[in-house]
PLY file of the C-alpha trace (Angstrom):
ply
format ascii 1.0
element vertex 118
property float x
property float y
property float z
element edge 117
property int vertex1
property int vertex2
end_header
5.43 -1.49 19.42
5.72 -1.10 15.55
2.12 0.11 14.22
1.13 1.08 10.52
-2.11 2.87 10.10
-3.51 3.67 6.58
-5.81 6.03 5.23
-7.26 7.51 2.31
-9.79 4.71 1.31
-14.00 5.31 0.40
-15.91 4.62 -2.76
-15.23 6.13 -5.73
-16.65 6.29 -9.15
-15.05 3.92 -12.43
-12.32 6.15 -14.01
-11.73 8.32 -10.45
-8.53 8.29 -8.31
-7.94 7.95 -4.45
-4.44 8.30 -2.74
-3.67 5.99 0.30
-1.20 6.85 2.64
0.58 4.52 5.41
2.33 6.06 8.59
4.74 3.95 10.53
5.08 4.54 14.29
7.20 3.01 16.99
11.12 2.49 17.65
12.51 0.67 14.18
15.92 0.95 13.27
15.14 0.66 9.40
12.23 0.44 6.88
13.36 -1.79 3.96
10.93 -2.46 2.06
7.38 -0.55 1.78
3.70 -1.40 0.06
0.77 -2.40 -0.38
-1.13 -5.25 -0.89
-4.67 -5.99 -1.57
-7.52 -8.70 -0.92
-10.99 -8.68 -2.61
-14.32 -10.88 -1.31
-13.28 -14.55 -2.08
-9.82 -14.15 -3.07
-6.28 -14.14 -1.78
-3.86 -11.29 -1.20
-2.26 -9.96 -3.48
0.67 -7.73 -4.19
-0.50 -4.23 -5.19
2.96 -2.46 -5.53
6.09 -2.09 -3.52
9.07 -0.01 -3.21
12.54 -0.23 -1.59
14.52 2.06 0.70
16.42 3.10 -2.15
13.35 3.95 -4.20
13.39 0.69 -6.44
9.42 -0.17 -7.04
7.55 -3.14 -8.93
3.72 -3.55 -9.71
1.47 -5.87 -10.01
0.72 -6.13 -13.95
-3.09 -5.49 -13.40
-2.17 -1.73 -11.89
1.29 -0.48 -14.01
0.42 2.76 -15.49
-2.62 3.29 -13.44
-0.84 3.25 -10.02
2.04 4.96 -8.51
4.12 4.05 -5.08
6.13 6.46 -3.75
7.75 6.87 0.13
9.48 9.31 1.88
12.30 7.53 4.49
12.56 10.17 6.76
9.05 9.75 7.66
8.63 6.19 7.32
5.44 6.57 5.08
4.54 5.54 1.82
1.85 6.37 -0.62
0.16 5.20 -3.36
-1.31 7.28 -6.08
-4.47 5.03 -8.13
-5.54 6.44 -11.10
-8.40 5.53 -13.43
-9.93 3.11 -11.20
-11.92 0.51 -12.26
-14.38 -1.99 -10.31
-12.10 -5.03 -9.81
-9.45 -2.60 -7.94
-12.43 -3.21 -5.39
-10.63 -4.55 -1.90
-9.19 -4.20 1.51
-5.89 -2.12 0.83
-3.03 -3.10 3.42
0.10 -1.56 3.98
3.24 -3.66 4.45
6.97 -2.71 5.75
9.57 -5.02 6.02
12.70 -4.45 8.25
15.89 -6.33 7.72
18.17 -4.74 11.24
17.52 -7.65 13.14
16.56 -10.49 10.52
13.12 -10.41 8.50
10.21 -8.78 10.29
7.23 -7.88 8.74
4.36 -5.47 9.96
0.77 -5.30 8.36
-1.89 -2.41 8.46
-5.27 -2.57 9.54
-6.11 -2.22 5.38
-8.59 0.20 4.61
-11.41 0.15 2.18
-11.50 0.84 -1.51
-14.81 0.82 -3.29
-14.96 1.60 -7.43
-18.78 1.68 -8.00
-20.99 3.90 -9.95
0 1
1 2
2 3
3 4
4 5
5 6
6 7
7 8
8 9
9 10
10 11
11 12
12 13
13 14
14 15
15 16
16 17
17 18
18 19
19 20
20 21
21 22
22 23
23 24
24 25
25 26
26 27
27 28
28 29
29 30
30 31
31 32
32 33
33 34
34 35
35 36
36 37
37 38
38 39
39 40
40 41
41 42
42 43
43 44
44 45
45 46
46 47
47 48
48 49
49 50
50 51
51 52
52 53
53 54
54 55
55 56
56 57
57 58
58 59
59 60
60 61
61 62
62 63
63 64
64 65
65 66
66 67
67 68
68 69
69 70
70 71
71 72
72 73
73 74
74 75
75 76
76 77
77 78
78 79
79 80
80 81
81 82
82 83
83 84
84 85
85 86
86 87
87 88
88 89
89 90
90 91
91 92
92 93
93 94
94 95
95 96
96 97
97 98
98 99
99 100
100 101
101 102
102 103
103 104
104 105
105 106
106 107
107 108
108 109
109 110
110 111
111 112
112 113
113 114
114 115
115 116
116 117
């Protein structure tokens, strides 16, 4: 059984920085694609940031600059760095792998919590 577990959410202050981190346990025989999505009260999910086995990476618009994504293979985890935080960043943070061996299957974290509030 595939699992992803996150951690690294709380609160933190406007202008502060947290760094999630995503683990990927279980008997996969690759880890495509990597990242993270988010979903605030009342709205849909959205893509956060997300970064291929070869390191290739794309951002939403609302976080380039502020946010980095980074993986390491071997240990089927991925990161991501959020700097100068701001209150709409405010949402349930859930990692996201893709494998492509046997066709397109997805996996989804439990999300964690990110709260930017003074």
């Amino acid at each position: 059984q595939v699992q992803l577990v996150e951690s690294g959410g709380g609160l933190v202050q406007p202008g502060g920085s947290l760094r999630l981190s995503c683990g990927l346990s279980g008997r996969i025989l690759s880890v495509n694609l990597m990242g993270w999505y988010r979903q605030a009260p009342g709205k849909e999910r959205e893509l956060v940031a997300i970064i291929t086995l070869g390191g290739r990476t794309r951002y939403a618009d609302s976080v380039k600059g502020r946010f980095t994504i980074s993986r390491v293979n071997t240990k089927n985890t991925v990161y991501l760095q959020m700097n100068s935080l701001r209150p709409e960043d405010t949402a349930v943070y859930y990692c996201y792998a893709v494998s492509l061996a046997t066709g397109w299957d997805e996996y989804w974290g439990q999300g964690t919590q990110v709260t930017v509030s003074s």
